[in-house]
TISE-105665 format. One line per field, with one value per residue (C-alpha): chain; residue in three letters; x, y, z; residue number from 1. Coordinates in nm, 2 decimals. Each point is the difference from the previous one (the first is absolute). Layout:
BEGIN
mol <- A_...
type <- Ala_...
x <- X_...
y <- Y_...
z <- Z_...
seq <- NUM_...
REM end
This chain:
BEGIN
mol <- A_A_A_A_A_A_A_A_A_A_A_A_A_A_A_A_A_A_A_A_A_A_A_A_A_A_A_A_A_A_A_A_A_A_A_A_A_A_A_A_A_A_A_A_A_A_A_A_A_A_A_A_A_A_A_A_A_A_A_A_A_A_A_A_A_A_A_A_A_A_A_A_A_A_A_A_A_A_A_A_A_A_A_A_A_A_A_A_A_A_A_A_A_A_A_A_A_A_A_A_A_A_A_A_A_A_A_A_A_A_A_A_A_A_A_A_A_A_A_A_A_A_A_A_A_A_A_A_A_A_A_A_A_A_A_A_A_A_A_A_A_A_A_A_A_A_A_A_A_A_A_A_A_A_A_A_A_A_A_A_A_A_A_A_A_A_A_A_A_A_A_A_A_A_A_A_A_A_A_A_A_A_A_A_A_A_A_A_A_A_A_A_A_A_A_A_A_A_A_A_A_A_A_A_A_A_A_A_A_A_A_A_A
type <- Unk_Unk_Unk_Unk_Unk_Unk_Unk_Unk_Unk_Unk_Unk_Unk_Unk_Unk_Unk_Unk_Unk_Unk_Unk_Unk_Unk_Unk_Unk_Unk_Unk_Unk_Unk_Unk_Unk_Unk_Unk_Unk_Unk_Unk_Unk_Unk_Unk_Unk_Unk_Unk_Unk_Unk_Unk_Unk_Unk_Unk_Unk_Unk_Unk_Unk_Unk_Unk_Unk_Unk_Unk_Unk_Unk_Unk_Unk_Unk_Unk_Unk_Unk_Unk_Unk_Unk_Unk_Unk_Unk_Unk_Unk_Unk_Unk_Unk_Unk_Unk_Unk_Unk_Unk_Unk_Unk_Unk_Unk_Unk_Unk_Unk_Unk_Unk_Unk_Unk_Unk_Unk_Unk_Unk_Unk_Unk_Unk_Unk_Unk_Unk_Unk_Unk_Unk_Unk_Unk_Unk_Unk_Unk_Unk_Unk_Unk_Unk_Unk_Unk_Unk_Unk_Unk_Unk_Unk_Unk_Unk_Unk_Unk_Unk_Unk_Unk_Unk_Unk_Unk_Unk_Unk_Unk_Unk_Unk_Unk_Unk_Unk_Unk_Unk_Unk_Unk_Unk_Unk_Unk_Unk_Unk_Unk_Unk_Unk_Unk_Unk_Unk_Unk_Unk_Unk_Unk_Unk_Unk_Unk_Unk_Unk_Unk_Unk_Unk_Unk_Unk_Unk_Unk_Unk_Unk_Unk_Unk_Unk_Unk_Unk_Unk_Unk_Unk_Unk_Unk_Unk_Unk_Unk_Unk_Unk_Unk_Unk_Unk_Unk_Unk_Unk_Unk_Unk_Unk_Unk_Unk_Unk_Unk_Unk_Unk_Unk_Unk_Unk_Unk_Unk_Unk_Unk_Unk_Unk_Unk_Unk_Unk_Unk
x <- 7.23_0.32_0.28_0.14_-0.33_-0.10_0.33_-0.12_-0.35_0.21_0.23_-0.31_-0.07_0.35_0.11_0.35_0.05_0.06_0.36_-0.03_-0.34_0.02_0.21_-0.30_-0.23_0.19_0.05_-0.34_-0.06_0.20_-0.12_-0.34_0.07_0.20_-0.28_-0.26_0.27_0.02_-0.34_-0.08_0.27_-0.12_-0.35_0.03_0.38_0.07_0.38_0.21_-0.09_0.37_0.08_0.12_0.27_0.10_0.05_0.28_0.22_0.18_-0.12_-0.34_0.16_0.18_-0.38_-0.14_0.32_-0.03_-0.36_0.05_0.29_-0.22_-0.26_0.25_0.17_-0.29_-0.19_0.30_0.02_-0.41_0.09_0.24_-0.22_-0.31_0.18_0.07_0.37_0.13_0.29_-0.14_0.22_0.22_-0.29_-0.16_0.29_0.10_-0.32_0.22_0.23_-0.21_-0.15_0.37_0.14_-0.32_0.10_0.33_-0.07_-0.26_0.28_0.22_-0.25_-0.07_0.42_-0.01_-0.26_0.00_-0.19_-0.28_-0.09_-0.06_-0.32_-0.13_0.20_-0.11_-0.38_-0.06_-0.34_-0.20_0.09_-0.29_-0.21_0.33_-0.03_-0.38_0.04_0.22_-0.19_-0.30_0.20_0.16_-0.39_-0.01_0.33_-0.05_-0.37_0.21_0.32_-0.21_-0.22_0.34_0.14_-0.31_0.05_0.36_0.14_0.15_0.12_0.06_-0.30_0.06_0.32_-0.09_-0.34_0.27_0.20_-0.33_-0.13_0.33_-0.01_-0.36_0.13_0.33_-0.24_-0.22_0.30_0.11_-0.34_-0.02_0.35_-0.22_-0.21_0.26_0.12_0.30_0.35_0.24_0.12_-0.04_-0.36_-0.01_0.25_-0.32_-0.32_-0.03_0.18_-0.31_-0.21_0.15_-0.02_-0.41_-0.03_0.28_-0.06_-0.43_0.15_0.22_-0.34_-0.20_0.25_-0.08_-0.40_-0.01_0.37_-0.08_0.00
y <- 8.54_0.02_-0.17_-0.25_-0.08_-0.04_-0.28_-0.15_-0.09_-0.08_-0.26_-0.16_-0.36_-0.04_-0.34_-0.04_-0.18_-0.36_-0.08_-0.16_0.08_0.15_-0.34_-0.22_0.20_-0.01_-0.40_-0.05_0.23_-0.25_-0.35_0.11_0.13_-0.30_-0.26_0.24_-0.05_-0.37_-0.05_0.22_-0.22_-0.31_0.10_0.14_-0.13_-0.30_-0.14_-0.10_-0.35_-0.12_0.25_-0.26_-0.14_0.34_0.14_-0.27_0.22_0.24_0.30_-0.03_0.13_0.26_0.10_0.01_0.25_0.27_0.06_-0.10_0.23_0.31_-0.07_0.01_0.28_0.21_-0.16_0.16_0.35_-0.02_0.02_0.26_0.25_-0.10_0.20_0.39_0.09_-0.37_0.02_-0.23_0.08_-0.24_-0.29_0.19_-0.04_-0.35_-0.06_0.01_-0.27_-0.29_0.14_0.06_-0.31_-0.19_0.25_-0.12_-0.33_0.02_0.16_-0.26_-0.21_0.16_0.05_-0.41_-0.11_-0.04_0.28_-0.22_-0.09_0.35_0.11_-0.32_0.10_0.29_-0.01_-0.37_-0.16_0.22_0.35_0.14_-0.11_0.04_0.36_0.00_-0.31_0.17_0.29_-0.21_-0.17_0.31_0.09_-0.10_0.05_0.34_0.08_-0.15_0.20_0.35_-0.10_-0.05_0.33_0.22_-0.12_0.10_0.36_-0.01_0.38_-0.08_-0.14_-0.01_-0.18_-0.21_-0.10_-0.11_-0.23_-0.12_-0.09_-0.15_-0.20_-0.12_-0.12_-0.15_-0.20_-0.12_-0.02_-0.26_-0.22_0.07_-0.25_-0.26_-0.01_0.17_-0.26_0.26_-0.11_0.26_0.29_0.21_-0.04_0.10_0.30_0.15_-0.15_-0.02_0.37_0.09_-0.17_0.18_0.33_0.08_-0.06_0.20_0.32_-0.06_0.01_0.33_0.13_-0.09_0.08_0.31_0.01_-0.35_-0.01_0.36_0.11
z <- 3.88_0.16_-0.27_0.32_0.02_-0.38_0.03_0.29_-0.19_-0.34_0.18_0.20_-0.08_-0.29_0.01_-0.11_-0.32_-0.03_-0.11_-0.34_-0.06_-0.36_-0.09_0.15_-0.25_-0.28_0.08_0.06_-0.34_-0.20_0.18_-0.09_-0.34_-0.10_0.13_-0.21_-0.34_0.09_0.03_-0.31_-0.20_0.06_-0.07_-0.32_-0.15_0.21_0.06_-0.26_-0.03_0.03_0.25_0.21_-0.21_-0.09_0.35_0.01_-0.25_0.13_-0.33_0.20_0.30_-0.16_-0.19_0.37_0.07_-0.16_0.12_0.33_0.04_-0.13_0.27_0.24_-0.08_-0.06_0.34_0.14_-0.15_0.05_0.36_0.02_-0.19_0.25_0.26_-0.02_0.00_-0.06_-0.33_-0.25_-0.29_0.07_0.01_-0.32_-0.20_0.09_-0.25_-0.25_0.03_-0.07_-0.30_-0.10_0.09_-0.22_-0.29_0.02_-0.02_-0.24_-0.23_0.05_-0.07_-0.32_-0.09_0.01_-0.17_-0.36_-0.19_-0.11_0.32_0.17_-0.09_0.17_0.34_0.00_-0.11_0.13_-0.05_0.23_0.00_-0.13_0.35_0.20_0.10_0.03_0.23_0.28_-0.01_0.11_0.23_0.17_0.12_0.31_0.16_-0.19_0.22_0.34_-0.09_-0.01_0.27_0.26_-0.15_0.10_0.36_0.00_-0.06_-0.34_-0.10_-0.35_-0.13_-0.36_0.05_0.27_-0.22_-0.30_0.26_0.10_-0.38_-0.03_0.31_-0.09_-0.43_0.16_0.24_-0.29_-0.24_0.27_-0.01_-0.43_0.06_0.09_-0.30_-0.27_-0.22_-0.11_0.12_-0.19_0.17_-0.32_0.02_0.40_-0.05_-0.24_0.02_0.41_0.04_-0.24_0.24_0.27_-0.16_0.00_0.39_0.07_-0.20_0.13_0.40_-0.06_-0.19_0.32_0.30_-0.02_0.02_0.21_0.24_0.08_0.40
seq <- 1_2_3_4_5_6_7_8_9_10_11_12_13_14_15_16_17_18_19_20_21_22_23_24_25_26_27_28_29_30_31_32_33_34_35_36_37_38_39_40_41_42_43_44_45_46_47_48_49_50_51_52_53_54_55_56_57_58_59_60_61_62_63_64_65_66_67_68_69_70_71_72_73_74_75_76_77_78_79_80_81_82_83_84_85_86_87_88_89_90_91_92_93_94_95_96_97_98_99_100_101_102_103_104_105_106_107_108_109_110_111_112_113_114_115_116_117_118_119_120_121_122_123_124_125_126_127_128_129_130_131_132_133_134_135_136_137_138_139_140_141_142_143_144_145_146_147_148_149_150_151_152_153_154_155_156_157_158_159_160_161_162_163_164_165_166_167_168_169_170_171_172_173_174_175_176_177_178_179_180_181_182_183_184_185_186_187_188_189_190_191_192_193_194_195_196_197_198_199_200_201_202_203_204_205_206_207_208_209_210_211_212_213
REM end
């Protein structure tokens, strides 16, 4: 076989790609994943029962932040390292600047309060189920997050699995607000980063074997 001819029969029948099609995926990956999470919360936690008068305050808002800003970021960066030869450092890094701006504050927090009264911001009421409770959560956006990935072209799998665990913990991190009774920031700076930790480290484990092309 001639090679003109062995191009001719390679470019028969390629459709061009859809513009925004890996941003569709990952959107549908998260809609799905965090109707899975809400569904999974309510079923086995439940709402907080005054979660109502509490969304009125504006320290609920800033709990729903911190998560909320992770998924994006990392929904972002998730989509960059879906497609060969797009820079992702930049999204990559910008990970870090929640988690340091909730560390911060979570100091601060700290710095202020009288030293009798830290332990209890930092440990709460509930951070012995805290962790486990996120990573249960984190479940299904975790399955739709991998399963968009494997359709895409992700050339680092190991770090594109880690944004991916991350992605799927911030999203149940952001449903776990709905049922956490915790309102200090020290207790957010540790106990849901531990939460997000065991997802994160399990996708780059699994980019590898499972985002591989």
């Amino acid at each position: 076989m001639k090679t003109d001819e062995l191009i001719t029969m390679l470019a028969t029948g390629v459709a061009p790609v859809q513009r925004h099609s890996v941003g569709r995926r990952l959107g549908l990956a998260f809609a799905v994943g965090l109707a899975g999470a809400l569904a999974l919360m309510a079923l086995v936690f439940g709402p907080r029962p005054d979660l109502a008068s509490v969304a009125a305050t504006p320290v609920f808002w800033l709990k729903l932040a911190f998560p909320f800003s992770l998924v994006l970021i990392t929904l972002w960066a998730s989509s960059r390292l879906a497609r060969p030869g797009v820079p992702a450092t930049r999204a990559v890094a910008l990970i870090a600047v929640p988690v340091i701006v909730v560390r911060g504050a979570a100091l601060v927090a700290l710095l202020l309060a009288p030293a009798t009264a830290r332990s209890e911001l930092i440990f709460g009421h509930t951070w012995r189920s805290c962790v486990f409770n996120i990573q249960l959560l984190a479940i299904p956006t975790f399955v739709t997050a991998f399963a968009a990935l494997r359709d895409l072209a992700p050339t680092r799998p190991r770090l594109a699995g880690a944004v991916a665990g991350l992605f799927a913990s911030a999203t149940g991190t952001l449903v776990y607000c709905l049922h956490c009774p915790e309102m200090a920031t020290p207790f957010w700076a540790v106990w849901y980063l531990l939460g997000m930790a065991a997802p994160t480290l399990i996708g780059a484990a699994l980019g590898p074997r499972l985002l591989r092309w």
